[in-house]
Backbone bond lengths (Angstrom), bond angles and torsions (degrees), N, CA, C in turn:
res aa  C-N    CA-C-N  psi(-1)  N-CA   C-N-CA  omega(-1)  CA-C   N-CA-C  phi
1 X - - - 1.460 - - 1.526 109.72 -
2 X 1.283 126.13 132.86 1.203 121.28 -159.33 1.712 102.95 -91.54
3 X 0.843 125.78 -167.76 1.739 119.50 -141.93 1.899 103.64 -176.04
4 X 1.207 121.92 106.55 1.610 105.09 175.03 1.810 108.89 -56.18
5 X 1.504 87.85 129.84 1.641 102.24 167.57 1.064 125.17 -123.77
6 X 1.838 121.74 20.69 1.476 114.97 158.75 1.029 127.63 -89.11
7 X 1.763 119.21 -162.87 1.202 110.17 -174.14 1.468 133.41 -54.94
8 X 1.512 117.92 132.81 1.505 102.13 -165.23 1.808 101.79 -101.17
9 X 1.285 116.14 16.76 1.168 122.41 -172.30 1.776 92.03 -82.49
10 X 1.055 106.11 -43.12 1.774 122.24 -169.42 1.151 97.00 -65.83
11 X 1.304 132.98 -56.87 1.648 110.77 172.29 0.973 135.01 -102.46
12 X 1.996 120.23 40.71 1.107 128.93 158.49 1.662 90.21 -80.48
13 X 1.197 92.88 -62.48 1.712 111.94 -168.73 1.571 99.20 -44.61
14 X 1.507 134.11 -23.46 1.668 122.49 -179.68 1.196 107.92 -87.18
15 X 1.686 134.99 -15.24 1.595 134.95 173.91 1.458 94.60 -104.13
16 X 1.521 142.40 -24.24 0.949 126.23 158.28 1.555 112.28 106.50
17 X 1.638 107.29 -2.02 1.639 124.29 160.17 1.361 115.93 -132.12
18 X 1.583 116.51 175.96 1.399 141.62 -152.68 1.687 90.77 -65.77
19 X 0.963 150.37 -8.45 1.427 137.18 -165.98 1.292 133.74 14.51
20 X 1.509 110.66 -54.19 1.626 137.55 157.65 0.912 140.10 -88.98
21 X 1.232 106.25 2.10 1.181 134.70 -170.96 1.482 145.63 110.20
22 X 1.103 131.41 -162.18 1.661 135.29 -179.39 2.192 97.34 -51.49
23 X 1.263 120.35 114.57 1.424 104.86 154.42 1.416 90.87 -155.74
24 X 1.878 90.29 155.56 0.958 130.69 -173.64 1.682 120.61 -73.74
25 X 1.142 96.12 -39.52 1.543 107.48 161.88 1.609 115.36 -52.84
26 X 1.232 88.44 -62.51 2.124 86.62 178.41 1.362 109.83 -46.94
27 X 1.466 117.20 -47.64 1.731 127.27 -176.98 1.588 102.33 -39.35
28 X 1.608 105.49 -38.04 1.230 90.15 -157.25 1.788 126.91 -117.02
29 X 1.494 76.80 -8.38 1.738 109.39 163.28 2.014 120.00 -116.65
30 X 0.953 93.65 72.61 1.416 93.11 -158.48 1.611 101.62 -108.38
31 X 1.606 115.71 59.17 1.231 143.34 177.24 1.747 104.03 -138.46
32 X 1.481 101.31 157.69 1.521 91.42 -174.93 1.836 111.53 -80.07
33 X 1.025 135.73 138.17 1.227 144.20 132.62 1.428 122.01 33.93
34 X 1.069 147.82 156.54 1.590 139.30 158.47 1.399 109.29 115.76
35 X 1.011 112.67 166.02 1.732 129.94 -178.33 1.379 115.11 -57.23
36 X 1.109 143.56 -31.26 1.396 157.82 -126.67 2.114 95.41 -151.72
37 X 0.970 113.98 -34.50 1.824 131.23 178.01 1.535 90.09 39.95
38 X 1.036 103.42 -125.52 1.904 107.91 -150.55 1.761 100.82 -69.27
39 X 1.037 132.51 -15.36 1.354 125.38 160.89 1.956 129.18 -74.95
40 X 1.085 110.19 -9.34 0.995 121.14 -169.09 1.593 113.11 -79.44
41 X 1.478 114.73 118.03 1.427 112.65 -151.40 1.931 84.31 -85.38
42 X 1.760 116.30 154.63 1.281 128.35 178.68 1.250 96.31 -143.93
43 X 1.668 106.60 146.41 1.066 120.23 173.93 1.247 125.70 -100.80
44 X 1.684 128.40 152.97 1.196 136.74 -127.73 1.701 100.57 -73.92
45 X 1.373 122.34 125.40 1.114 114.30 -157.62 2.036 93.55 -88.40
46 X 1.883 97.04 142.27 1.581 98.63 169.29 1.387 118.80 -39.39
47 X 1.663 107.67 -175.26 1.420 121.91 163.64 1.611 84.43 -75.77
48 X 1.468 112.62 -82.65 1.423 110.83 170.80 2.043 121.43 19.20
49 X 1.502 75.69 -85.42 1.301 92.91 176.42 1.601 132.74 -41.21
50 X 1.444 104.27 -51.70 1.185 134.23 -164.51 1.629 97.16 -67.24
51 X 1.230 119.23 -30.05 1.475 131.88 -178.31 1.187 146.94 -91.09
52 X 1.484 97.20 -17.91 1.597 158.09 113.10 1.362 87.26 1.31
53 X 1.184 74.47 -114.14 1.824 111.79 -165.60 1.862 114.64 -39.95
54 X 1.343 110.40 -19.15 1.695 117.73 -179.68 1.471 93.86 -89.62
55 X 1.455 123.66 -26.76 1.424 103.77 -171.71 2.031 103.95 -96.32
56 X 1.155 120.10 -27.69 1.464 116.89 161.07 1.629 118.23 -62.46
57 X 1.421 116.55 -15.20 1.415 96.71 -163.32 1.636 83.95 -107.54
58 X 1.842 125.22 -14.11 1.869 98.66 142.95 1.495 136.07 -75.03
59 X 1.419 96.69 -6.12 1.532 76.49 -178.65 2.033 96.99 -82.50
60 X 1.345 104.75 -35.13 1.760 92.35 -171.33 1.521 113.32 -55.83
61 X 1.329 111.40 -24.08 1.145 116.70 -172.42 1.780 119.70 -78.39
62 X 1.359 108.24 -34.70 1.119 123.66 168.84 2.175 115.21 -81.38
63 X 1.144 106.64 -49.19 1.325 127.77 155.50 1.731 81.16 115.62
64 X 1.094 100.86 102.02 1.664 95.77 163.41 0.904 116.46 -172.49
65 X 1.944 144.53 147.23 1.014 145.72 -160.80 1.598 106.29 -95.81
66 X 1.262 115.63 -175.49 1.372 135.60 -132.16 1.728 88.52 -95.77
67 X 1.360 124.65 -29.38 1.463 117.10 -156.00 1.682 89.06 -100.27
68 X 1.273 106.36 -44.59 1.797 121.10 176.74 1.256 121.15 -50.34
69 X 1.254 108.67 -38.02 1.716 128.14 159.07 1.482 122.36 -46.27
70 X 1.187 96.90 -65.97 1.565 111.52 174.38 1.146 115.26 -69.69
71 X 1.286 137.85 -14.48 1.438 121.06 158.00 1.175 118.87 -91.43
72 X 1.018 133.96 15.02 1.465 142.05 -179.95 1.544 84.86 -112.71
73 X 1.102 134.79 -80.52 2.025 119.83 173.55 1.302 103.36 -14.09
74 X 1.717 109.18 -72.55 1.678 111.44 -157.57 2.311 105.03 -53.76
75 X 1.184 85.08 -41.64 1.825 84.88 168.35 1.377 111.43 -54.37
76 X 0.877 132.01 -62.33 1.343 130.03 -174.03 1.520 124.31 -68.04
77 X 1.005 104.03 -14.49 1.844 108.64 -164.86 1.738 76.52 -100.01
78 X 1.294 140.80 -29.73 1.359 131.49 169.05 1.245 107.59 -61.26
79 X 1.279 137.88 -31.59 1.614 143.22 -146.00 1.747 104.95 -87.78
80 X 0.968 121.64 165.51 1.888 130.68 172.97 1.047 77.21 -82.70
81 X 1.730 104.09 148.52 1.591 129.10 147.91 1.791 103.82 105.75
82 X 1.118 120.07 -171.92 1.226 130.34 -163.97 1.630 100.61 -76.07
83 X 1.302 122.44 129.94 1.515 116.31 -175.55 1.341 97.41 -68.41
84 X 1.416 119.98 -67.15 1.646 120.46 -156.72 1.694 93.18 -51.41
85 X 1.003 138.64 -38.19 1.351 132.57 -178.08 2.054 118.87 -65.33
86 X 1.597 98.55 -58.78 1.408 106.79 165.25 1.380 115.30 -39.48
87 X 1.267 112.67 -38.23 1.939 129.36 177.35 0.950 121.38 -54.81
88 X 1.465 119.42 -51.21 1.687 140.38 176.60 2.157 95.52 -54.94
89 X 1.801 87.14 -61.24 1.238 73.93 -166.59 1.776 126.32 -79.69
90 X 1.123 111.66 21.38 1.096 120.46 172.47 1.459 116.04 -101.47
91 X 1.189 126.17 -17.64 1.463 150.67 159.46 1.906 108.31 -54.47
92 X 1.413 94.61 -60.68 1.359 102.35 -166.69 1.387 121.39 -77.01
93 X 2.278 105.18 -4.18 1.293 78.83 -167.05 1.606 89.12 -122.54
94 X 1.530 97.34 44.60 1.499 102.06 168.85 1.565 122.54 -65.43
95 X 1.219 147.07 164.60 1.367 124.38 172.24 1.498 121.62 -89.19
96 X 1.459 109.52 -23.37 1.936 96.25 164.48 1.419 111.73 -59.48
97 X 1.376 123.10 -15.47 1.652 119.72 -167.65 1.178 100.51 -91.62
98 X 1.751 118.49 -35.14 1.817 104.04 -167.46 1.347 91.26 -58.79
99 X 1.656 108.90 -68.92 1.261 112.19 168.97 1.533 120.31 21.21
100 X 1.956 98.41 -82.20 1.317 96.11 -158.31 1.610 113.30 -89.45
101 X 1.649 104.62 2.47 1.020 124.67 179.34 1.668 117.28 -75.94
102 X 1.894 113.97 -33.58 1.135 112.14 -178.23 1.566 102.69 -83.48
103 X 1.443 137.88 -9.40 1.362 135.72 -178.57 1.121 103.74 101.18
104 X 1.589 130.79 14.85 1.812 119.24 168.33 1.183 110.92 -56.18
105 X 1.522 98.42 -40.74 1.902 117.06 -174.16 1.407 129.37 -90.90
106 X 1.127 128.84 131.90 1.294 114.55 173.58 2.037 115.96 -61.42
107 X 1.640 94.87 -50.69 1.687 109.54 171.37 0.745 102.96 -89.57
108 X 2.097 108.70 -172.83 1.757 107.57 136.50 1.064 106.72 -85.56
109 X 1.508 132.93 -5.18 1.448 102.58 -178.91 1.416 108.24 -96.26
110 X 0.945 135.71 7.55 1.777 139.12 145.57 1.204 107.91 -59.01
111 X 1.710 113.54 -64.56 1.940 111.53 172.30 1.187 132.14 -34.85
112 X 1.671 88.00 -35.33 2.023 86.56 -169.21 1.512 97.91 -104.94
113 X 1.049 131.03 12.66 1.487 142.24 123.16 1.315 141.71 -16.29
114 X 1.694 79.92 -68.03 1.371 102.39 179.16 1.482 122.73 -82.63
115 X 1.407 112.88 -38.35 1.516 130.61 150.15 1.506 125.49 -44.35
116 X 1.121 111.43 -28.79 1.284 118.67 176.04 1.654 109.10 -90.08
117 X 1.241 110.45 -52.62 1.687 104.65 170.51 1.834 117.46 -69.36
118 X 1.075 121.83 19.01 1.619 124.59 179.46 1.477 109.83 52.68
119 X 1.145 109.87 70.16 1.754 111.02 177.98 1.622 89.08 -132.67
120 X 1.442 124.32 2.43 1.721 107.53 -170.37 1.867 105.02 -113.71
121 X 1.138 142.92 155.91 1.217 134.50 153.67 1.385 119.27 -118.91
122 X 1.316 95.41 165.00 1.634 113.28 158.47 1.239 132.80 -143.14
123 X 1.717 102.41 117.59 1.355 105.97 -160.19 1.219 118.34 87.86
124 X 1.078 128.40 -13.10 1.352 136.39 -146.06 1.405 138.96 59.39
125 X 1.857 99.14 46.49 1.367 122.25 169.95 1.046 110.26 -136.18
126 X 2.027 129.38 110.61 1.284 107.98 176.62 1.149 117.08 -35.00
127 X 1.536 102.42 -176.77 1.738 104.18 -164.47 1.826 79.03 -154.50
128 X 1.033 158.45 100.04 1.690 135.33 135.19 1.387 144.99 -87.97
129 X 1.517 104.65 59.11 1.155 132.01 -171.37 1.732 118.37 -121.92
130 X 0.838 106.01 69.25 1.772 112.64 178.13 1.571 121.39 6.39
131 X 1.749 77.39 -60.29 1.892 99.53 -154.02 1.853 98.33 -88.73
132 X 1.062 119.99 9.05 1.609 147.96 175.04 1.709 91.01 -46.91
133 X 1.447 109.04 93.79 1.440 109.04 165.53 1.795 139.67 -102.34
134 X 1.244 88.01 90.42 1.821 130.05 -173.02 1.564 99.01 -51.93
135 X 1.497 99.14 108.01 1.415 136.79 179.53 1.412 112.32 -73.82
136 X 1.864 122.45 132.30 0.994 100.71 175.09 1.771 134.55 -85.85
137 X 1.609 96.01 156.99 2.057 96.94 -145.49 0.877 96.96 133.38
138 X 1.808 115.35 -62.31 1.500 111.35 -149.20 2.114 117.50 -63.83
139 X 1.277 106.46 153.40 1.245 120.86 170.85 1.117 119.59 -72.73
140 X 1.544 138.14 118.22 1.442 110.42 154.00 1.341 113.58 -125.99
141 X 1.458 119.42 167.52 1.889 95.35 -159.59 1.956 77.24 -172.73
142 X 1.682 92.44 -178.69 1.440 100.93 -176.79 1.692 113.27 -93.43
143 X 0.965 99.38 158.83 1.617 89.44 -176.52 1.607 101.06 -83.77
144 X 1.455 123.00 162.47 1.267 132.96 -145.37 1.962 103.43 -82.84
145 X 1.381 92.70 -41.82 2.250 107.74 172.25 1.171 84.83 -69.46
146 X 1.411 158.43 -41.78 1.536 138.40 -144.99 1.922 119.50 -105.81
147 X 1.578 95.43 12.38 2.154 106.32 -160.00 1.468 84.49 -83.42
148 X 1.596 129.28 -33.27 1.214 97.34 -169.10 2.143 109.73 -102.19
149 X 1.304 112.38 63.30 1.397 104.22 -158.53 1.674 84.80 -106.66
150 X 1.131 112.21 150.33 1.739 114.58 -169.57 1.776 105.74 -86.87
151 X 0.735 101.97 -18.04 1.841 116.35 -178.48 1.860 100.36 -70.88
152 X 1.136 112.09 -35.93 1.387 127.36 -143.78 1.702 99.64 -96.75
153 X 1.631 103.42 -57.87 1.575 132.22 179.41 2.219 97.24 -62.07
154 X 1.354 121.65 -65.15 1.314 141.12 -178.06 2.030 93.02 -46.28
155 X 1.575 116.55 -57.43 1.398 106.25 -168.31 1.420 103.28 -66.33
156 X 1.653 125.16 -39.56 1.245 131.94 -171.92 1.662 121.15 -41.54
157 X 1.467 85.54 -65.30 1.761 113.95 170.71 1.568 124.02 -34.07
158 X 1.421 101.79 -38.34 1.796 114.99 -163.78 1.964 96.58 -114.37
159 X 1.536 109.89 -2.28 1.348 97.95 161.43 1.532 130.55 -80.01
160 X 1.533 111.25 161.62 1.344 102.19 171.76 1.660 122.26 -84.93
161 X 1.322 131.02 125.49 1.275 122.62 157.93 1.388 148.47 7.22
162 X 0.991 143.27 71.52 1.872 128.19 -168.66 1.302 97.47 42.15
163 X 1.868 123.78 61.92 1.453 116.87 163.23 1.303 119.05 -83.03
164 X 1.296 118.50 20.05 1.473 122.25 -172.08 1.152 109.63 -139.23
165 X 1.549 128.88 128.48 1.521 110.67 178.43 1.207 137.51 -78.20
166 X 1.823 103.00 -1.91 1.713 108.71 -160.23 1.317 88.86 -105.39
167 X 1.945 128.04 8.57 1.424 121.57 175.62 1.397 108.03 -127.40
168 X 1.669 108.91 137.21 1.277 106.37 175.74 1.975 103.43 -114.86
169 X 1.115 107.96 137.50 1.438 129.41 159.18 1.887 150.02 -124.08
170 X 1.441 77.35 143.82 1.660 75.12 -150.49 2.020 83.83 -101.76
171 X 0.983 109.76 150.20 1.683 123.67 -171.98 1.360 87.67 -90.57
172 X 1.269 100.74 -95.71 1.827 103.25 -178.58 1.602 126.97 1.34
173 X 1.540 103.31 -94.91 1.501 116.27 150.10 1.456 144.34 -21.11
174 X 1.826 96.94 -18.69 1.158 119.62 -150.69 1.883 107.17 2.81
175 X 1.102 89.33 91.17 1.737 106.05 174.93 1.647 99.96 -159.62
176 X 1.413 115.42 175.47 1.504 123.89 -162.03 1.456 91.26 -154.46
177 X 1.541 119.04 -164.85 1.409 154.63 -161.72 1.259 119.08 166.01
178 X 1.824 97.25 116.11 1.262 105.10 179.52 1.545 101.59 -81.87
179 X 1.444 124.90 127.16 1.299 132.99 -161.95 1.862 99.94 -98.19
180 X 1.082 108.84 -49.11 1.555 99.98 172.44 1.605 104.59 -159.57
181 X 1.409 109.09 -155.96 1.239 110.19 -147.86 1.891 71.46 -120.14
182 X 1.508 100.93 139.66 1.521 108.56 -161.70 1.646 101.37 -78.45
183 X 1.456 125.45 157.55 1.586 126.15 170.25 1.421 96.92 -90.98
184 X 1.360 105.89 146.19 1.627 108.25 174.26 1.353 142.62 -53.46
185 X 1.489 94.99 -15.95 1.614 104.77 167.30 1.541 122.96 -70.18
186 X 1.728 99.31 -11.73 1.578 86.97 -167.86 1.844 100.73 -122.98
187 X 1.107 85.17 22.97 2.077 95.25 -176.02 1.883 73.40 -91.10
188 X 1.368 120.77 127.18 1.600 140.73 167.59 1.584 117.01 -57.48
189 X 1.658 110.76 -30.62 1.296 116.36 -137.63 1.823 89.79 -90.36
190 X 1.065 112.47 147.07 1.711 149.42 -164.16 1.809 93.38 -76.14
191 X 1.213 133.00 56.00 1.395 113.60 -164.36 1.606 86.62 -145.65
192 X 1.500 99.83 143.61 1.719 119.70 -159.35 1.949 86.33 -115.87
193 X 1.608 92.30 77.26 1.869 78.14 -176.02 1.355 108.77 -62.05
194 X 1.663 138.06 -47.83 1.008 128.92 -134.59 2.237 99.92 -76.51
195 X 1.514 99.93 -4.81 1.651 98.41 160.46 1.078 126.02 -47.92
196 X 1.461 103.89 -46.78 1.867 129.66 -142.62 1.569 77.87 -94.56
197 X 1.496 134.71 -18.48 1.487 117.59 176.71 1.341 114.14 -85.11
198 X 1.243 102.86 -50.24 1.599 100.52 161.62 1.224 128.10 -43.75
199 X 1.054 127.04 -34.33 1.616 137.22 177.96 1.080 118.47 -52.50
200 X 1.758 115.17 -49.39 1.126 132.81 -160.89 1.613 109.94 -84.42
201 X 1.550 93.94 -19.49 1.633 109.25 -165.43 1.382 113.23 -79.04
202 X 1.369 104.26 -12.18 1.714 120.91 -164.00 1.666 101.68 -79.26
């Protein structure tokens, strides 16, 4: 399945935040993109638009394509409770995200990396399925050939601690627990779901 692989500096810089994370480029170009960059006059973007643009800057953020997207909506808009919310949390409790959520990963696209090459478990069964949506209870941890991989040990080191409350981690073990399914106040990510509902609603 093909996957954007250009610059991701260019479409931090087109929503106008870190998306992928911490860069230095955005710090220092923190205008959108293009020939003309911060002078370049634009015209007033639609509602349309505006709704647009909240539902592309989750999928970059999450890393996921256009058909993969929408079935994760259509799940949720089936689900009890607030869709744009059920959405988030159906996003987050993908397994490249715990992943990159417990600090194995530096990205997700390192996580789902790593998920994809069989270095991640669940339960204590690899798992190499990205979009692998990790129940809360569930375990996820490193696989036992993969504890000493320098990619893995290097992201560990420079993470923060149990920075999340709906994840617990154990260093040692290097294994975790997804403890529950997060409330929306405490998912970090910059995303205006109830757009991406409207969008869909049209």
């Amino acid at each position: 399945m093909a996957r954007y692989r250009g610059p991701r500096t260019k479409i931090a810089r087109k929503f106008s935040e870190p998306i992928f994370g911490p860069d230095k480029v955005l710090e220092k170009k923190n205008y959108p993109p293009g020939h003309h960059g911060i002078n370049k006059k634009r015209r007033k973007t639609s509602e349309y638009g505006i709704q647009l643009q909240e539902k592309q800057k989750a999928k970059y953020t999450y890393g996921m394509l256009e058909k993969q997207f929408y079935n994760f909506f259509h799940k949720a808009s089936a689900a009890k409770g607030i869709t744009g919310e059920v959405l988030l949390q159906l996003l987050e409790s993908r397994l490249d995200n715990v992943v990159y959520r417990m600090g194995i990963a530096p990205t997700r696209a390192s996580a789902r990396q790593l998920v994809s090459h069989r270095h991640i478990t669940v339960n204590g069964h690899v798992v190499n399925i990205p979009s692998y949506l990790v129940k809360p209870g569930d375990h996820v941890g490193v696989r036992e050939k993969s504890k000493s991989l320098e990619v893995i040990n290097e992201s560990l080191s420079q993470s923060k601690r149990n920075a999340y409350s709906w994840i617990e981690w154990n260093h040692e073990k290097m294994t975790g627990r997804f403890l529950n399914m997060p409330e929306r106040s405490e998912i970090p990510e910059n995303i205006k779901e109830q757009l991406i509902v409207e969008l869909y609603s049209k």
